[in-house]
Structures are given as structure tokens and as C-alpha cells.
C-alpha positions in Angstrom: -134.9 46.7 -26.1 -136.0 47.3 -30.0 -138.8 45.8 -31.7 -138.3 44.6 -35.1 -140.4 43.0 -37.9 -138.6 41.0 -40.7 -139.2 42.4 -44.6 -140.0 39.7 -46.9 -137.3 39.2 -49.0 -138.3 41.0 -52.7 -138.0 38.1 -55.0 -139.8 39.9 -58.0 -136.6 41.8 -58.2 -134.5 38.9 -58.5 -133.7 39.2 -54.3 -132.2 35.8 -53.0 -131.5 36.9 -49.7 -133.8 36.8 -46.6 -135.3 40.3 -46.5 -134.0 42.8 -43.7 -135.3 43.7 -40.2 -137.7 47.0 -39.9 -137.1 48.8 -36.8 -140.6 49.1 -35.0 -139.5 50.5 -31.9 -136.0 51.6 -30.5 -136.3 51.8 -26.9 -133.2 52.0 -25.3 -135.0 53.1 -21.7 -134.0 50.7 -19.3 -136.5 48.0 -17.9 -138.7 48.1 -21.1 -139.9 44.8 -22.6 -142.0 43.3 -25.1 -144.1 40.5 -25.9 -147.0 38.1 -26.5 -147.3 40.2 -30.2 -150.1 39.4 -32.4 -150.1 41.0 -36.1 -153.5 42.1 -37.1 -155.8 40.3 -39.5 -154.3 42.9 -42.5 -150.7 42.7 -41.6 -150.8 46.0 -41.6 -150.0 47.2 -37.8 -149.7 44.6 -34.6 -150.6 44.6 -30.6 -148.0 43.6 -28.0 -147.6 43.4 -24.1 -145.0 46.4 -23.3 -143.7 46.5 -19.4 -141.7 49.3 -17.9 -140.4 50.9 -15.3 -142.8 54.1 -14.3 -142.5 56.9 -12.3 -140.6 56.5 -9.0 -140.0 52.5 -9.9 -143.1 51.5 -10.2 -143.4 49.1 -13.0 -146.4 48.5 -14.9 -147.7 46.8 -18.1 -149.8 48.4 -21.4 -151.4 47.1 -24.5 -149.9 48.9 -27.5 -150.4 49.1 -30.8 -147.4 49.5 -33.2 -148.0 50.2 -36.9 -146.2 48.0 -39.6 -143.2 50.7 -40.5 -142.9 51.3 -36.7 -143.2 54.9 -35.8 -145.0 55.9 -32.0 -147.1 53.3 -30.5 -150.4 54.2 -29.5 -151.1 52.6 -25.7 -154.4 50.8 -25.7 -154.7 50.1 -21.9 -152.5 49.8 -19.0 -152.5 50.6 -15.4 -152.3 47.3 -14.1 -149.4 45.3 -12.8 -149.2 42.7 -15.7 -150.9 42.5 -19.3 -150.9 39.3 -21.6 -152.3 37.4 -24.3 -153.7 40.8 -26.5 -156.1 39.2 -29.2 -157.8 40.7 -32.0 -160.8 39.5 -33.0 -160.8 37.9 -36.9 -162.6 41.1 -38.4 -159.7 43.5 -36.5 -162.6 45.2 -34.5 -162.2 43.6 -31.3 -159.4 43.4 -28.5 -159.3 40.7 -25.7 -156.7 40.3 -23.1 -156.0 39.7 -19.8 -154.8 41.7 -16.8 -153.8 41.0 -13.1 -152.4 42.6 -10.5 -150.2 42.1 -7.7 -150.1 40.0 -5.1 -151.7 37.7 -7.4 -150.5 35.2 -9.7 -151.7 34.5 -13.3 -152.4 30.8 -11.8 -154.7 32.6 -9.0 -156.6 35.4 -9.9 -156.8 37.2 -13.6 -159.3 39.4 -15.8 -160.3 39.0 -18.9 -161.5 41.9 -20.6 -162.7 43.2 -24.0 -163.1 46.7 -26.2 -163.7 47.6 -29.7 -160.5 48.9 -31.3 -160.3 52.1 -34.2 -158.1 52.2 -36.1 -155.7 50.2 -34.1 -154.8 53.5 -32.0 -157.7 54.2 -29.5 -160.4 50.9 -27.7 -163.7 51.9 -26.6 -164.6 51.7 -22.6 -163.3 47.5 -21.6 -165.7 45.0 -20.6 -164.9 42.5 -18.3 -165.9 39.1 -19.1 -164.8 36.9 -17.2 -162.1 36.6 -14.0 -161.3 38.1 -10.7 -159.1 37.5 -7.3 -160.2 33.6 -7.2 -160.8 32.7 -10.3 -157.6 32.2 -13.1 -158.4 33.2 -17.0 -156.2 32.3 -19.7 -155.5 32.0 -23.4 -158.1 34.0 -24.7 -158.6 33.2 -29.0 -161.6 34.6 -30.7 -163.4 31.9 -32.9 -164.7 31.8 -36.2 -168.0 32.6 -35.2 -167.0 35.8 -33.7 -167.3 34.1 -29.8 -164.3 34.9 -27.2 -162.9 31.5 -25.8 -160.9 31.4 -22.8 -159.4 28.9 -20.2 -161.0 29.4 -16.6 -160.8 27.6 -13.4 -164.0 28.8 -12.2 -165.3 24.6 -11.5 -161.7 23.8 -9.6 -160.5 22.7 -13.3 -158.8 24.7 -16.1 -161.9 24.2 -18.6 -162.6 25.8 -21.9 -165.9 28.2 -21.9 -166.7 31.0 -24.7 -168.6 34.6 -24.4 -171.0 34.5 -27.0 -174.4 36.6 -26.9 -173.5 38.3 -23.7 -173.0 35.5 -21.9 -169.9 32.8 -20.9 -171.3 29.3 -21.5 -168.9 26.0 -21.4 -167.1 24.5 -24.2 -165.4 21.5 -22.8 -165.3 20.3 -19.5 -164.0 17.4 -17.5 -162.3 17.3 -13.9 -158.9 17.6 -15.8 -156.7 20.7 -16.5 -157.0 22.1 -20.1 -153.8 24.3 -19.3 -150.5 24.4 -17.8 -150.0 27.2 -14.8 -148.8 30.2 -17.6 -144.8 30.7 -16.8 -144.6 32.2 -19.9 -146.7 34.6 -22.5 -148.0 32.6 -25.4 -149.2 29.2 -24.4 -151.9 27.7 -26.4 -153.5 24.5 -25.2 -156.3 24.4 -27.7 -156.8 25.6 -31.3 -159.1 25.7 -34.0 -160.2 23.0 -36.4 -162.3 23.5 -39.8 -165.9 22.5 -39.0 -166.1 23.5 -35.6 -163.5 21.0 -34.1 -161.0 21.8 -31.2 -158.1 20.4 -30.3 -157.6 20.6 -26.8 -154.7 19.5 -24.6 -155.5 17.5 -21.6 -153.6 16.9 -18.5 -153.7 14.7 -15.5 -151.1 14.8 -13.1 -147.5 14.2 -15.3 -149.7 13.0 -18.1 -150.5 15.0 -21.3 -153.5 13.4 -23.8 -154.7 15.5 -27.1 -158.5 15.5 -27.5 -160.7 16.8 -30.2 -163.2 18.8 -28.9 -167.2 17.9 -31.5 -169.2 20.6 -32.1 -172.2 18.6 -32.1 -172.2 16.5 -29.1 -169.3 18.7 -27.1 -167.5 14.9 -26.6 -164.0 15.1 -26.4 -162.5 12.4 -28.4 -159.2 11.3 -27.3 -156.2 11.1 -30.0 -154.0 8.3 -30.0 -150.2 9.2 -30.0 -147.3 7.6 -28.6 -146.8 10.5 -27.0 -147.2 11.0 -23.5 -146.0 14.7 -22.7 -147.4 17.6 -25.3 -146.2 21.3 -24.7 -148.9 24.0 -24.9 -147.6 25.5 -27.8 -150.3 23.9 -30.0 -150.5 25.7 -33.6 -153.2 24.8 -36.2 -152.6 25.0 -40.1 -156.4 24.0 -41.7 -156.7 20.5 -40.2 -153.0 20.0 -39.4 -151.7 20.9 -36.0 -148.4 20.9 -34.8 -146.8 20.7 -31.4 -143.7 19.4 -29.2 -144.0 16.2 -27.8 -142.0 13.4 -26.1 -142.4 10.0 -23.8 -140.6 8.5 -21.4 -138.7 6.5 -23.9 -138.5 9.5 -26.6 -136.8 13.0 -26.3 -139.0 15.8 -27.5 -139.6 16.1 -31.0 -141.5 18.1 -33.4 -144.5 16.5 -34.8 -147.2 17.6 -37.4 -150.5 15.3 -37.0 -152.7 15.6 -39.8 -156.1 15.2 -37.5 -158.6 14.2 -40.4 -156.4 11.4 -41.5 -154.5 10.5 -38.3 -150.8 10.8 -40.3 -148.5 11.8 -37.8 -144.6 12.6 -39.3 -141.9 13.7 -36.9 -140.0 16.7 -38.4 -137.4 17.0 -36.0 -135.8 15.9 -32.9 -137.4 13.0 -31.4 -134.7 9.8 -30.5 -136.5 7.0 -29.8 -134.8 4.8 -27.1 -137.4 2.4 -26.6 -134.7 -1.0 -27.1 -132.7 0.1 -25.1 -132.3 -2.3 -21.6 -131.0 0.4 -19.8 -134.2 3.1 -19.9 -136.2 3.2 -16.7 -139.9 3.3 -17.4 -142.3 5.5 -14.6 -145.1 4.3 -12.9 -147.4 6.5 -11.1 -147.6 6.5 -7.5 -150.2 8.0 -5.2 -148.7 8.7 -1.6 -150.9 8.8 1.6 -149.6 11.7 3.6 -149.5 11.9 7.5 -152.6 14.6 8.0 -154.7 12.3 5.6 -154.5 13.7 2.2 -152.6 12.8 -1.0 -149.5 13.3 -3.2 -148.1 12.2 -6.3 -145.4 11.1 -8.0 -143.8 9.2 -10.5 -142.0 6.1 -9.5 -138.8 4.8 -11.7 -137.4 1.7 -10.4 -133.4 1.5 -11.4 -132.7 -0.5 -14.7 -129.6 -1.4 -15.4 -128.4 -5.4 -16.8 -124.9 -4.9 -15.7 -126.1 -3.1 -12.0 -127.6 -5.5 -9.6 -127.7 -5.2 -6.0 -127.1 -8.1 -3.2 -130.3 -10.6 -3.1 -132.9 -9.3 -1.0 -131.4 -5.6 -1.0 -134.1 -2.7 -2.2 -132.1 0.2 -4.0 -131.5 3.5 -2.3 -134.0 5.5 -3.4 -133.7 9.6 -4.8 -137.1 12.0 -3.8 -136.6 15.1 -6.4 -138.9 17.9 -5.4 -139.5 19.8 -8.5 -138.9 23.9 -8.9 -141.7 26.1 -9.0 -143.1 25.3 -6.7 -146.0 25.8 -8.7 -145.0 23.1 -11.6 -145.2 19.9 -12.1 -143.1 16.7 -12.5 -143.3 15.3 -16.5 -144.2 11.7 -18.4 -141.0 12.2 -20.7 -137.5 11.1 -20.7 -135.2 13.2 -18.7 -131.6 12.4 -18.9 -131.2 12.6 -15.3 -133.2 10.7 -14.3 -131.3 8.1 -16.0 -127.9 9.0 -15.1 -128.9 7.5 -11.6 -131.3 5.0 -12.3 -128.8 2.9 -14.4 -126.8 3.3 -11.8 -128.6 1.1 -9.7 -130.8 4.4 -7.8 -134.8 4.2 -7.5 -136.1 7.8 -8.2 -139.4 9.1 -7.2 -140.1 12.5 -9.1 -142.5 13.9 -6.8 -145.6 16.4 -7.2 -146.1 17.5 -3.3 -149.0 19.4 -2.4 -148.9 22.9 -4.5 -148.1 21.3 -8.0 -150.0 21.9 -11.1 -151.7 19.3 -13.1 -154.6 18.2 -10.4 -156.9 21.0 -9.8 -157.0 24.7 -8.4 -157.9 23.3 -4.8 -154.5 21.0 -5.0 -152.6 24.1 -6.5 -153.5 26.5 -3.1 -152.8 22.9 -0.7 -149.2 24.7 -0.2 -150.4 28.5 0.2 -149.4 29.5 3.7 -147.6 26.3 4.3 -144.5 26.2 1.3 -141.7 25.2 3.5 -143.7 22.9 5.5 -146.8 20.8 3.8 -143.9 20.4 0.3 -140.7 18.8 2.8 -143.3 16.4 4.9 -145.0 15.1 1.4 -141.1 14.2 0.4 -140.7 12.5 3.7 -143.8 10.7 3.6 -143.2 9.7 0.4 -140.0 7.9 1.1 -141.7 6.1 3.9 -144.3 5.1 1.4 -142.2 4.2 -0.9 -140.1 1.9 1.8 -143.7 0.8 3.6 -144.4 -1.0 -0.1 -141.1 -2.6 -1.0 -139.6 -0.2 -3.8 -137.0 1.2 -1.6 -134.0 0.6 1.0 -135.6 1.4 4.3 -132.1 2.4 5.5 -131.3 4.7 2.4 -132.8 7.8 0.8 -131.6 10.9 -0.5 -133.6 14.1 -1.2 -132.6 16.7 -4.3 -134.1 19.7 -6.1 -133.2 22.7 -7.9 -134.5 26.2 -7.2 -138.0 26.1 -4.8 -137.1 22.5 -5.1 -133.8 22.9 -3.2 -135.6 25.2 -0.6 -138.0 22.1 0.0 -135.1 19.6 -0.2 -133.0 21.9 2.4 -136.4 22.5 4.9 -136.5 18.5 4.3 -133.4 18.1 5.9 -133.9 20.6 8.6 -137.2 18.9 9.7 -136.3 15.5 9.7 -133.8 12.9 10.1 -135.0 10.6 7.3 -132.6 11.4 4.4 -129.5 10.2 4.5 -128.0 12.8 2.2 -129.4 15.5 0.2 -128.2 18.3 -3.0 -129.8 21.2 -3.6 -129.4 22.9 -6.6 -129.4 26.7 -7.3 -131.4 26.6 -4.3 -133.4 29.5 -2.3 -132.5 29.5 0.5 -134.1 31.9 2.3 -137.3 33.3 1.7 -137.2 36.8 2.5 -134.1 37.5 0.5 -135.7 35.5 -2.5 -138.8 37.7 -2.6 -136.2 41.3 -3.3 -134.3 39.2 -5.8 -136.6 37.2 -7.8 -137.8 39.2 -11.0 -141.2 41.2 -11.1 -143.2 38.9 -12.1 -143.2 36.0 -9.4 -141.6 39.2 -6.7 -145.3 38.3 -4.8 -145.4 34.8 -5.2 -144.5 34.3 -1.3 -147.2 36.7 -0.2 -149.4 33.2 -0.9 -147.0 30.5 0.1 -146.0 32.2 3.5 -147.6 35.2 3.9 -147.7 39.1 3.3 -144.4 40.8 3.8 -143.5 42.3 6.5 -146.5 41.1 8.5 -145.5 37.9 8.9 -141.8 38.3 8.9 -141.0 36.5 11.7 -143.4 33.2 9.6 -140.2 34.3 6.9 -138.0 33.6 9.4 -139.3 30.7 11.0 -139.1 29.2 7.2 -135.7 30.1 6.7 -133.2 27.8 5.9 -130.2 30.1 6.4 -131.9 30.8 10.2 -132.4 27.3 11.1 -129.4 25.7 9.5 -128.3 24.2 12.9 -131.2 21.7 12.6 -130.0 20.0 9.6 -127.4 17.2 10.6 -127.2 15.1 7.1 -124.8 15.9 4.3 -125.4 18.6 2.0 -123.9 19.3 -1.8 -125.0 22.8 -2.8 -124.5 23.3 -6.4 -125.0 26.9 -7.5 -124.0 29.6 -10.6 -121.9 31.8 -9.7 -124.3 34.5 -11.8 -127.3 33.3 -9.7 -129.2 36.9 -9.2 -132.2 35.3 -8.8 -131.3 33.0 -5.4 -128.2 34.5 -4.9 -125.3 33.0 -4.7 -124.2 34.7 -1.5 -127.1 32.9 0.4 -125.4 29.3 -0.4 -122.2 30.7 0.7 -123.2 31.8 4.2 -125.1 28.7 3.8 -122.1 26.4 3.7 -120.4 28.6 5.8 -122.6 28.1 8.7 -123.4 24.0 8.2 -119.0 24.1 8.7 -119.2 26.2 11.7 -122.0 23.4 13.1 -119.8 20.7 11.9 -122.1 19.3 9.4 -121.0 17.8 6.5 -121.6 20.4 3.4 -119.7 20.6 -0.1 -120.4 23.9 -2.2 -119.8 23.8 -5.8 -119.9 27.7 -7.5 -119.9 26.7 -11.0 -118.2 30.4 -12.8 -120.2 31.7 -15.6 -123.7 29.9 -15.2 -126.7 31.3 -13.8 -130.1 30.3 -12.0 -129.9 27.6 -14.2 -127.3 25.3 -14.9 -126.9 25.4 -18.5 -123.4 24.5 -20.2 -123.0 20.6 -21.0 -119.6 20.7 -18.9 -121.4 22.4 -16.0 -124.5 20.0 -15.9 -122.2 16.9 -16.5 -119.9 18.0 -13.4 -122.9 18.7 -11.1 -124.4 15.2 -11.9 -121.2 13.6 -11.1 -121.0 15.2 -7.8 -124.0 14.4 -7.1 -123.4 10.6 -7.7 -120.3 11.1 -6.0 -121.9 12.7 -2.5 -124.4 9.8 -2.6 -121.5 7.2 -2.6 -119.6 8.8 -0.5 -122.3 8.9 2.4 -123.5 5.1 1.3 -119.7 3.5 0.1 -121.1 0.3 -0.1 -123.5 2.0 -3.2 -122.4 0.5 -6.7 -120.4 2.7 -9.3 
């Protein structure tokens, strides 16, 4: 991999063209990345995350410093498994970032650490500041007034505190999550207002509300948008802030909200479909599960004029379980989602025990139990769902894609309730997925099931590919054919074995696509077979 800056273009000597890339770094070792890059308050030189491949395979992650006509970077820190969000303070003295190591997860256990910097090639001894194995740090920013802010989940929440004076003190709380679980390097889910202001990004559940955080009182003052989903890429110009929003009635859209006056333009993206009578609008749904606790969902009933079923009939009704598993179902419109619900389908997108958006304690429900707590939460929730009169008793199907199709398929190997189910790019078996899935989540089932190989035979227990004898309903696997992440050799044997046990079981290897399903062909074929498994298991269904 390289690293390049782009040269201005010189327009004082008449140049018209956009100015050309500056070769930073030329790396052409493999298993060397970078990211999460921050320029320093000068221009002059910027910090990055840099991962590699170490001695005898063992990767690790630095802090580097790389000057503005590239030459060798200087390494700042390193030594642990993963590195992100490096953050120079406003006077370019300062570094903060964050560090973690394995078999945590960012969304379970980081550090937060600080050091002066010289010269941006050597930091002074780090400080810790905040973090450690139960406690998840994110998105530190230095302030204005020289304080280090920083997400924690040290009160069960994602909350906004600050070091200042030698001491972390909170910023904004509320029993609400200030952040999203970080997938990615680079989130922002607050930023920095003139006079002390700070917009913050709330989220409950599938629901996403912007807040202005007043220096005086601390209140958080809620914003009105139409907008009810807000990606935490939040980016602050003076008092302007932009961001990427959408609603269930409004594809996402790029929007500049001018916060002292409240005008809001939409720069890009963003088709309204608000009049039309064929959009199905969610409700939220809270679902009583069998050992006493609680789920979530949303809930879209099917809306279609020219689609109505028999009098007195309740529509068949679709659980998704999302990926992740540590995600989160979204308030915004998802195509679909409406592919089957104007088709006369009820779908209920589901956050089972495990999803983000309620709480660290609901996040850890599923550690030790993914496989187990995530299918009986789908199957509880169709029984809800029928209980309360949204959905055919005698009819439901269960889908997802990814740790969503593992939960679908341990769904149907569990249970009898679904009539049918589709599992897309799905892993299938949890050992396997652990040596194929990259670095970064290569732990993750060290919490959801336990640590390798001490509890292989919990692995195996959990295993779909092991256990496939149990499941008895029809199954559409939908898979890339260049899926390296759950391999495509798993559905195959998968199939292969449902056949042999003389259950029903379609596999479609779709040639060119990966993990995910990305060409508009590819995704418009897989939806079709999926509405096409569904009728053929329920023929009396409406086309």
C-alpha cells in the first residue's frame, strides 16, 4: 500500500488542473495498512494508524508520524494489537489515541492514552487516561480549551466525559448511547460548536436524534429534523455541521444544518418518497422473551393498494436477524424491506439480545450464548408478533446475511416455527469463521462462544454444518462465490449435506461477488429468489 497527499494545484502560475499526488510512503511489504490520518495543526507533517505483519506473523499496529514530502516515518508507539483515532492536540504538542488488544473488541474493552509530541518524531512516556478490559473508549478530540474529550461506557451508556486538570469529569450524560459500536476508524458522533456548544449524536434503539450539548447548564437540547437515522460522521465548519442522514420515507442524503439559524439544505442524495401509497412505515416493537427479558425490533406491516389478502387473513410475516452480530437494525428506508412488504409480507427487523443501540449490559446479553440467546429472541418474536395480531400464526419465514444467517440457520435448527428461511453469505460454522475472518474481528468469538480451543467442543455444539440434520424447513443459501470471509466452501458442504438428509435446500453462488452482495444484477436476482422460495413453500402467497 502507498500513502499519498494531494498538491494544491499552483494557480498563481496560471495552473487549472487539480494539483498532483505526493508520494508519502511506498510500502509495497505485504499486509501493511494505513489510516485514521490526521494532518497537524501546521500542515506541515501528519499522524496515522499503520498495521503490519511482524516478525513470525504476528501483526501489530503503530502511531506514526509522516512528514509533509514523505520521507521515513518516525513510529510514535506501537506494541499493541490495534491503534486508532491518533489526535493532536490544537497547539501540535499533544497526542491522544487509543489502543486495545486482543481478545478484546473496541466495543469491550480500550485505552486511551496521552504524550507530549517533539517535533512530531519522538512522544514523551504515555499517560493513560481513561479505559481498560471493561470499560470501551472512543473518539477522542481535544477541545478548544485544551481538555481531551472522549466517549466511554464506564455508566452502562456511551456518554461524553473530558480530562481536564488531571481529572475525567462528564460532559453529557443520559441512559442513551452517544456512539455507534466503532466498525470502522474515523467516526465522529459529536463535534465542536463556537461558544462552547456540542453537537452530539444520540441513539436509542434504531433511532438517531441530534442534540446540542450548553455549556452553561450541560442540557442537551434536542434538534428538530426530519431525519430519523444520522451516520456518525458528523463534521463542524464554525456553526455549520454536516452529516448523512435519512428516514424511513427518505434515502440518505447529505445535509448541511446551519445550527444558529436552524436552515437545513440538502446538498445531495436524499429522494423523498413520502406520497407514495406503497412505502411501509416501522413501528417499534418491544418483544417479551421466554427467560423473561426483552428484545427489539421494528415492526413494518405490508403496504401495498393493489395487494390485499383474504378477509380475516394476517400476512406471513419475515424476522431478519441483522449481521454483526454486534449492529443494529436502522429507522431509514431500506429497499428491501420494501420489495417484500409491497408484496403483501409483514417484516419485523429485529435487534435480538447482543445489538448495539441500548446499553453495554444489552451489548454482552449474547456473550457466551451467540447461536443460542440471538435464534430464540427471532422465535419469540414471531410468536409475539402472532400472540398480538400482526402476523399469520401459520406462516413465518426467518432471513439474514452474514452473523445474521448464522442466527437464521441455528433458528432453523432449533425450532420448527419457520416455515422457510434464506441465509445470506452466511457463517456457517463458527470455528472455521474465526481462521477466516480478517484480524480485526479474528477474536470476536472468544466472547460470543468462548476461548478457542478450550471450548471447542461449545464450537461444535454451535455449529451449523455439525448439526445440519436438525434443520427440517427449506433453506435458500445465497453466497459470493469470492466469499473469503465465510467461505463459500462451508455453504457448499452445507447444501450438500441438507440434500443427503433430504431437506429441501437451494444454493445460489453468485460468480464475481464477495462477502457482500454488491452488483445491482446480483442483489436484484438474490431478492427474487428469495420471493420466489417464500412462494414456493406458501403457493397460496400473492405475487
Amino acid at each position: 500500500m502507498v500513502l499519498r497527499r494531494w498538491r494544491p494545484a499552483n494557480l498563481a502560475a496560471g495552473g487549472n488542473r487539480p494539483g498532483e499526488p505526493v508520494l508519502l510512503v511506498d510500502s509495497v511489504e505485504a499486509g501493511v495498512g494505513y489510516g485514521d490520518l490526521q494532518a497537524s495543526p501546521d500542515g506541515g507533517w501528519l499522524v496515522c494508524v499503520r498495521e503490519r505483519i511482524g516478525e513470525h506473523g504476528n501483526p501489530g499496529a503503530e502511531v506514526i508520524a509522516v512528514g509533509g514530502d514523505g520521507g521515513e516515518p518516525a513510529v510514535l508507539t506501537g506494541g499493541w494489537d490495534f491503534a486508532a483515532s491518533p489526535r493532536l492536540s490544537l497547539d501540535g504538542r499533544s497526542l491522544a489515541w487509543l489502543s486495545w488488544r486482543d481478545p478484546l473488541l473496541p466495543w469491550e474493552g480500550t485505552w486511551l492514552w496521552t504524550s507530549t509530541i517533539h517535533s512530531g518524531q519522538t512522544i514523551g512516556g504515555p499517560e493513560p487516561i481513561a479505559g481498560g478490559p471493561d470499560e470501551s473508549v472512543l473518539q477522542p478530540e481535544w477541545g478548544a480549551d485544551g481538555s481531551l474529550y472522549f466517549l466511554s461506557d464506564r455508566s452502562g451508556w456511551w456518554n461524553l466525559y473530558r480530562h481536564h486538570a488531571g481529572r475525567v469529569e462528564p460532559v453529557a450524560t443520559a441512559d442513551t448511547e452517544m456512539a455507534a459500536a466503532p466498525w470502522e476508524l474515523g467516526y465522529r458522533s459529536y463535534a465542536f460548536l463556537p461558544g462552547g456548544r456540542i453537537a452530539v449524536l444520540l441513539q436509542n434503539g434504531p433511532r438517531h436524534q441530534l442534540a446540542i450539548r450548553q455549556p452553561d447548564t450541560g442540557r442537551l437540547d434536542p434538534v428538530s429534523l426530519p431525519y430519523t437515522s444520522i451516520k456518525p460522521y458528523l463534521a463542524a465548519d464554525g456553526w455549520r455541521l454536516a452529516f448523512i442522514a435519512a428516514s424511513p420515507t427518505q434515502t440518505s442524503t447529505v445535509v448541511v444544518l446551519d445550527t444558529a439559524t436552524g436552515e437545513l439544505r440538502e446538498l445531495a442524495g436524499g429522494t423523498r418518497l413520502a406520497t407514495q401509497p406503497y412505502i411501509s412505515v416501522p413501528k417499534a416493537v418491544t418483544i417479551p422473551t421466554r427467560d423473561g427479558a426483552t428484545a427489539h425490533g421494528l415492526y413494518y406491516p405490508p403496504t401495498n393498494p393493489d395487494v390485499t389478502p383474504p378477509a380475516g387473513q394476517l400476512p406471513p410475516l419475515i424476522v431478519r436477524a441483522h449481521p454483526g452480530p454486534t449492529a443494529n437494525t436502522t429507522l431509514r428506508l431500506d429497499p428491501a424491506v420494501q420489495f417484500f412488504t409491497s408484496r403483501g409480507y409483514a417484516i419485523l427487523d429485529l435487534d435480538y439480545r447482543g445489538s448495539t443501540g441500548y446499553g453495554r449490559a444489552y451489548r454482552q446479553a449474547l456473550n457466551g450464548h451467540w447461536g443460542v440467546l440471538d435464534a430464540t429472541d427471532c422465535i419469540d418474536a414471531a410468536d409475539h408478533l402472532t400472540a398480538t395480531g400482526r402476523a399469520d400464526p401459520t406462516t413465518a419465514y426467518i432471513c439474514g446475511a452474514s452473523a445474521g444467517g448464522y442466527t437464521a440457520l441455528r433458528a432453523l435448527a432449533t425450532t420448527n416455527r419457520f416455515t422457510a428461511g434464506t441465509a445470506r453469505s452466511a457463517i456457517i460454522d463458527p470455528a472455521t469463521w474465526r481462521r477466516t475472518v480478517p484480524r480485526f474481528q479474528r477474536h470476536h468469538t472468544t466472547a460470543l462462544i468462548g476461548a478457542w480451543p478450550e471450548h471447542a467442543d461449545r464450537y461444535r455444539e454451535r455449529s451449523v454444518l455439525h448439526h445440519s440434520h436438525r434443520i427440517h424447513a427449506p433453506v435458500l443459501l445465497l453466497h459470493g462465490e469470492r466469499d473469503h470471509i465465510a467461505p463459500t466452501a462451508s455453504a457448499v458442504e452445507l447444501a450438500a449435506r441438507l440434500h443427503a438428509a433430504g431437506t429441501p435446500c437451494t444454493l445460489h453462488l453468485y460468480p464475481g461477488q464477495g462477502h457482500t452482495l454488491r452488483s445491482h444484477t446480483t442483489v436484484a436476482a438474490a431478492l427474487n429468489a428469495e420471493l420466489a422460495h417464500y412462494q414456493h413453500t406458501r403457493p397460496s402467497e400473492p405475487s
